[in-house]
N, C-alpha and C positions, 0 to 999 in steps of 0.2 A: 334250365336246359333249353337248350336252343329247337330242338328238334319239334318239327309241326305232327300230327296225326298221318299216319301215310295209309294211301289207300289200296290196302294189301291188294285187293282182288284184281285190281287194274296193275299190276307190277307182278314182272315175271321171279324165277327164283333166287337172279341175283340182280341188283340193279345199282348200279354206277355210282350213279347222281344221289342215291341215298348213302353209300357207304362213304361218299366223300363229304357229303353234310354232318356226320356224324364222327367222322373222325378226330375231331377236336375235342369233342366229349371225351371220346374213349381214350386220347392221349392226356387229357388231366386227370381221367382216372385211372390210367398208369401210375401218375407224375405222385399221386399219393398210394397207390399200391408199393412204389418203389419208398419213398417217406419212410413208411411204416415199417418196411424190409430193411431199412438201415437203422435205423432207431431200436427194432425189434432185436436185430445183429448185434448191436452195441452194446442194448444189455444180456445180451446173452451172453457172451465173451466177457461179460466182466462178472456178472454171478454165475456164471460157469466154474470160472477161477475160484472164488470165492466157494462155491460147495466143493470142489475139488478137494482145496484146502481142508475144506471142513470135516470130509469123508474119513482125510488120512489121518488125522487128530489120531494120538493117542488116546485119549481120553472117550468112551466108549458110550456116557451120556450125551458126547458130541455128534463121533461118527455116527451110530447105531439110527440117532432119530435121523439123519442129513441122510444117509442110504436109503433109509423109509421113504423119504420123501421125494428123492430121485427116483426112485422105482415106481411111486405112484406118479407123478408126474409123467414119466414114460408109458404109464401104462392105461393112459388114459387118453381119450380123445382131442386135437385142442380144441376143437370145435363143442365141447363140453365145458371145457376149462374158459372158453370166452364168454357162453351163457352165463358159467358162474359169474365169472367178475361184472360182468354187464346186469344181471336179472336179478341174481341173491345176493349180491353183497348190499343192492341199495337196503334189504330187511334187514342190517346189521346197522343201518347209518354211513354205509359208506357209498359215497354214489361216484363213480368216473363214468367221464365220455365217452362216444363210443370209438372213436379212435386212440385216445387214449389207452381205453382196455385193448384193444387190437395190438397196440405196441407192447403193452403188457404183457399177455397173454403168449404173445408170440415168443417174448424176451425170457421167460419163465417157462415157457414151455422148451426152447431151444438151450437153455442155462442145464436144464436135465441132461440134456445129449453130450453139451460141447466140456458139460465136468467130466463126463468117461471118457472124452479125447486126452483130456489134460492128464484127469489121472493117469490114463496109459503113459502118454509123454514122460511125466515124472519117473512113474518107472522104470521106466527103457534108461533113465538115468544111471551111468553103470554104479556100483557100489561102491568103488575108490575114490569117487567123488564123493559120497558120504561120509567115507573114514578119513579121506584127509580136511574135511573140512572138521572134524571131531579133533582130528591129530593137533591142527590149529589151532583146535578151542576160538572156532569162528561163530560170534554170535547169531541164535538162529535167524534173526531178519536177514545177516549178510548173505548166510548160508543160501536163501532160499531168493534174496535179491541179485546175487551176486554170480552164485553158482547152479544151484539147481535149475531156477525158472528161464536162465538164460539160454540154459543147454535143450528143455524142453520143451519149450512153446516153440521155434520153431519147426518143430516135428511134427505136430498137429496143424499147421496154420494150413494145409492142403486139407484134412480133414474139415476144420471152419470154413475152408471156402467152398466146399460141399454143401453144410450146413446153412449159407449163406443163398446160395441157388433154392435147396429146399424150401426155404423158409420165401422165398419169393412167392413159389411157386403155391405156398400157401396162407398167403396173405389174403387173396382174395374169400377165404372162410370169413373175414371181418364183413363181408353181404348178410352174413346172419345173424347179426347186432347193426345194421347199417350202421356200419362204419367208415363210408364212402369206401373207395378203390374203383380199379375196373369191371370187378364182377357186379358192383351196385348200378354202376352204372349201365354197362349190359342189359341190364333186368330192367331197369327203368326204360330205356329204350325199346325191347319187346313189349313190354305191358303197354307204354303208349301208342307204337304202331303197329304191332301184330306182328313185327318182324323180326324172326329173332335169326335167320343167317345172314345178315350184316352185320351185325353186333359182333357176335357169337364170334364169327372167321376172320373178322377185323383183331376183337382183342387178341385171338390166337397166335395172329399176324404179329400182330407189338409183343406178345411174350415173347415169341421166338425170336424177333429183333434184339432183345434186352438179354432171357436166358443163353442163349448159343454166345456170346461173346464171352460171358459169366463163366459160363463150362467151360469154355477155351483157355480163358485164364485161370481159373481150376485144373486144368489138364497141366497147365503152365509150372503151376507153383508143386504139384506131384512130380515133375521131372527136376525139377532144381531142389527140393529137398530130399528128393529121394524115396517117397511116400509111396508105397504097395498097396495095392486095394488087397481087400480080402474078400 
């Protein structure tokens, strides 16, 4: 980090010249805050799907523990759920990095959420789409390749993009495994020069540059599929 010692007592409570020296810091640690928020999104939405799936199983040794587990994931802090993977999993033999687990963590923690978007989607499936695809004797892959999933993930894709903000907006919990992002970088800049409202109201600054777009286009994809908040 580029940033020298600054000498708090001689500098008033906002100072220029320091928050432009610093602003290249706190846009690379954006530029992996943002990293992590895609990669974390990515696997969310796709083991999302995948517990969705799992929840509706007939089969009750399936559903029963996949429910369990989406409730305790939900019901739990991430910022818990990233100590574990980061602190106790290395007492098992397993050791990931700290951005690693960051994307982890996030992906696993958000795969909880975006399976009860999906599931709902599924169901909003009307029922005559299940009896004619029975009436067809349409194989279940097609059924669910071809008819169901088509008709239902667009119905949720406003809700993911929800999810997609949120998960932004808590990325920077990865400061408490240093896992680089904004928030680490923040913190490393006050501890070095004592100054923590240029950091502080800079990174605020680049959220709100990056989230406000995000929620516009959020707002966007609820008007074109027709998505109701509740």
């Amino acid at each position: 980090m580029r940033v020298v010692v600054a000498q708090a007592s001689q500098r008033g409570v906002w100072d220029w010249d320091f928050a432009l020296e610093i602003l290249p810091d706190i846009v690379r640690g954006l530029w992996q805050t943002v990293q992590a928020t895609l990669l974390g999104i990515t696997i969310g939405m796709i083991l999302g799907l995948v517990l969705a799936l799992l929840r509706r199983s007939g089969v009750r040794l399936i559903s029963w523990p996949t429910a369990a587990v989406i409730e305790f994931i939900r019901g739990t802090p991430l910022l818990v759920q990233l100590f574990f993977i980061f602190f106790v999993l290395p007492s098992f033999g397993i050791t990931i990095g700290a951005f690693a687990s960051l994307v982890i963590g996030l992906g696993i923690h958000y795969a909880a959420y975006t399976s009860e978007s999906y599931r709902a989607g599924i169901e909003n499936v009307v029922r005559g789409q299940w009896e004619a695809s029975v009436a067809l004797n349409l194989p279940p892959a097609t059924t669910w390749t071809r008819i169901i999933l088509p008709q239902a993930i667009p119905t949720v894709i406003p809700a993911l993009g929800n999810y997609l903000v949120a998960m932004f907006k808590d990325a920077p919990l990865g400061a408490g495994i240093s896992a680089g992002g904004v928030l680490l970088v923040a913190n490393s800049i006050r501890s070095q020069t004592l100054r923590g409202v240029e950091p502080y109201t800079v990174m605020g600054i680049l959220f709100l540059v990056v989230s406000v777009p995000a929620a516009l286009f959020v707002r966007y994809l609820e008007r074109k599929y027709g998505y109701e908040r509740t």
